[in-house]
C-alpha positions as a Markdown table, in Angstrom:
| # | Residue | x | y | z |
|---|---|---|---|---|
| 1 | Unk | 98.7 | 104.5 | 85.3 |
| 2 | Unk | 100.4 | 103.0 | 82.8 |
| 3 | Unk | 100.6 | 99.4 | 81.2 |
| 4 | Unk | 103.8 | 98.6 | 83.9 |
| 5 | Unk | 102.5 | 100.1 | 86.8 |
| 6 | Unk | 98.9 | 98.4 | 86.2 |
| 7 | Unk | 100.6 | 95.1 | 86.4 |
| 8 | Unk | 102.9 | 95.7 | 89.3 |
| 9 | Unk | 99.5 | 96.7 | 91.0 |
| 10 | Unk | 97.8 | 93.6 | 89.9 |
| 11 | Unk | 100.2 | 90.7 | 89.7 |
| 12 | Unk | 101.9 | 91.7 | 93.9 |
| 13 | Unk | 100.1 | 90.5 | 96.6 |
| 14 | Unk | 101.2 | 91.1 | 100.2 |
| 15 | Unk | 100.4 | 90.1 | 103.8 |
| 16 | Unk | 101.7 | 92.4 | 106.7 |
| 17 | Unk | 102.1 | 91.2 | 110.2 |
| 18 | Unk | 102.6 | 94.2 | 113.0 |
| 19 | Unk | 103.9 | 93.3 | 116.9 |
| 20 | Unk | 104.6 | 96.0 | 119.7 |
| 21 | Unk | 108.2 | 96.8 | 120.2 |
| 22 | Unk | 109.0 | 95.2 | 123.8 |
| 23 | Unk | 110.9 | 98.0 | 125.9 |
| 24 | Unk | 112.5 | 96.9 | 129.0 |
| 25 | Unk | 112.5 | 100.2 | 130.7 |
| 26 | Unk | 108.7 | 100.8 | 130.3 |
| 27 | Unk | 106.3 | 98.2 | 131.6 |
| 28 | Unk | 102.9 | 98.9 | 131.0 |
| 29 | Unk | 99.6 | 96.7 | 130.6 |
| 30 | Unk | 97.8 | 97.5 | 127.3 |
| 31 | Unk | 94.1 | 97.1 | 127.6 |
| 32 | Unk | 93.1 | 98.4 | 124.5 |
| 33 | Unk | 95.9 | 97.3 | 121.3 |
| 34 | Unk | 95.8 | 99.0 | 117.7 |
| 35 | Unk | 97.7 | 97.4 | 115.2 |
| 36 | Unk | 98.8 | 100.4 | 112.7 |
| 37 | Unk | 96.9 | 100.9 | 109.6 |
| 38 | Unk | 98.0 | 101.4 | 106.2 |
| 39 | Unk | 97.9 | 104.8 | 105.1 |
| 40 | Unk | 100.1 | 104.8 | 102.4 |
| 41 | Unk | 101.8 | 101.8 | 101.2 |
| 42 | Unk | 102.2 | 101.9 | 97.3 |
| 43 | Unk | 104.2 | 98.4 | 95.6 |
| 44 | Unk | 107.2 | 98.9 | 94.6 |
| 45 | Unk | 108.3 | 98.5 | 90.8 |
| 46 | Unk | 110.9 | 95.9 | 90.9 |
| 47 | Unk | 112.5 | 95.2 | 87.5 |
| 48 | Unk | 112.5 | 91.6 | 86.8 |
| 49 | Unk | 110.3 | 90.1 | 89.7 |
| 50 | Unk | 111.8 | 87.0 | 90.7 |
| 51 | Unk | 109.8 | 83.7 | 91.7 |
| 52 | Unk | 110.6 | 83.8 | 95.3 |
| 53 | Unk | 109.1 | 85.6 | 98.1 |
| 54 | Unk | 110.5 | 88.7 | 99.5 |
| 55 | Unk | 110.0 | 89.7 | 103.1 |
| 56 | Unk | 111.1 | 93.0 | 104.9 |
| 57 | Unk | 111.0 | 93.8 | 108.2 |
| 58 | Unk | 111.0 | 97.4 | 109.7 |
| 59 | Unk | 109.8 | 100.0 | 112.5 |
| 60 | Unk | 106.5 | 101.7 | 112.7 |
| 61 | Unk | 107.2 | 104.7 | 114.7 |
| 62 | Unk | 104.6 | 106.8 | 116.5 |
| 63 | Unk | 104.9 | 109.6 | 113.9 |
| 64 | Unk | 103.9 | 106.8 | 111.6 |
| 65 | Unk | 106.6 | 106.7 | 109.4 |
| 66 | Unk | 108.7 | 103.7 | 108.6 |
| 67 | Unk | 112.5 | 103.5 | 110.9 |
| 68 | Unk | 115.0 | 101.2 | 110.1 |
| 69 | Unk | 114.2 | 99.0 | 106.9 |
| 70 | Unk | 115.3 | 95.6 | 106.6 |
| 71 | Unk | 115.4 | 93.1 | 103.7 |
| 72 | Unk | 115.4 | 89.6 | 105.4 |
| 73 | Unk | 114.8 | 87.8 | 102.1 |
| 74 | Unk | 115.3 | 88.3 | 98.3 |
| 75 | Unk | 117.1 | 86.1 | 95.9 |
| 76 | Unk | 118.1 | 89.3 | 94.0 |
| 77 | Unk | 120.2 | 91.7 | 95.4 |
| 78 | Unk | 120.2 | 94.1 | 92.6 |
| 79 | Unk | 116.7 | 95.3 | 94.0 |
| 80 | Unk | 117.5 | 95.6 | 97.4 |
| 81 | Unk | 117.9 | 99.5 | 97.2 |
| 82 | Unk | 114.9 | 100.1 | 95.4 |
| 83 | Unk | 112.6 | 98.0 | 97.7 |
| 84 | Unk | 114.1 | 100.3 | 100.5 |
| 85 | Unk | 113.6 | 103.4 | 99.2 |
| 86 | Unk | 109.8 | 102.4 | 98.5 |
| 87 | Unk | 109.0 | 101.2 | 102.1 |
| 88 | Unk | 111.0 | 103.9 | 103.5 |
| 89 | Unk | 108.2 | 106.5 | 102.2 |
| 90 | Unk | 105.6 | 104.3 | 103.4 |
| 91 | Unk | 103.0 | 106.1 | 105.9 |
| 92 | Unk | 100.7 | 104.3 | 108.6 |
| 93 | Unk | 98.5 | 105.1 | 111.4 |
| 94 | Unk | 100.9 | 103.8 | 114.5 |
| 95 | Unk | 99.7 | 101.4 | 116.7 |
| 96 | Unk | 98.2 | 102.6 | 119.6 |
| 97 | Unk | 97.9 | 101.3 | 123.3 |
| 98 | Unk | 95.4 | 102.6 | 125.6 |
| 99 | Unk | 94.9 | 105.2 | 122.8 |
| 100 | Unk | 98.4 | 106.9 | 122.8 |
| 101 | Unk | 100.9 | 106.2 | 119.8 |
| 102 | Unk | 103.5 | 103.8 | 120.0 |
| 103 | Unk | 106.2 | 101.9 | 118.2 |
| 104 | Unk | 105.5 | 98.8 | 116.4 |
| 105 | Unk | 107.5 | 96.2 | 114.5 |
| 106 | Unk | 106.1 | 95.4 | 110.9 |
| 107 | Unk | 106.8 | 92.5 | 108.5 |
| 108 | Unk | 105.8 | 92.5 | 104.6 |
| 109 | Unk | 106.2 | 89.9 | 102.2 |
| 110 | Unk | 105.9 | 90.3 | 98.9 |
| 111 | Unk | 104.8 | 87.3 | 96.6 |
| 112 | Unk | 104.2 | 87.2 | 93.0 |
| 113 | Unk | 101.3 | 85.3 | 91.3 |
């Protein structure tokens, strides 16, 4: 790891909230929920890290990889690609319920200290 990468890793934090997708045409009671782990999720080198938050929102599907990612806040737009390429490659574990994979919303923000 180089110097760069060592302080991407040490000066990013993050906090990830997961929540089933709702699907009208299948209505089942889940007894037993998963959230999705973390398999893979390395930080993304951004350039210049600005002093704001950035949050992204995206799918967890039940191959665990990430569908449809979404930057919902970032006051530079210049690293909007890069952040989406990153989380795009990003595994997890997809939720489960009653033990049988299923798709799940996640939301990341990124904040630097």
């Amino acid at each position: 790891m180089n110097a760069r990468e060592a302080q991407v890793w040490a000066s990013v934090t993050r906090q990830a909230n997961f929540q089933a997708l709702k699907q009208a045409a299948v209505a089942t009671d889940c007894e037993n929920v998963a959230d999705p782990e973390a398999i893979a999720t390395p930080n993304p080198l951004i350039d210049q890290p600005s002093q704001n938050h950035i949050t992204l929102s995206f799918i967890i599907g039940v191959d665990g990889r990430v569908h449809s990612p979404l930057i919902l806040q970032n006051s530079d737009d210049s690293q909007d690609a890069t952040l989406l390429s990153i989380v795009s490659h990003w595994r997890y574990r997809p939720a489960t319920c009653n033990g049988v994979p299923m798709e799940s919303e996640g939301r990341v923000e990124f904040s630097h200290r």
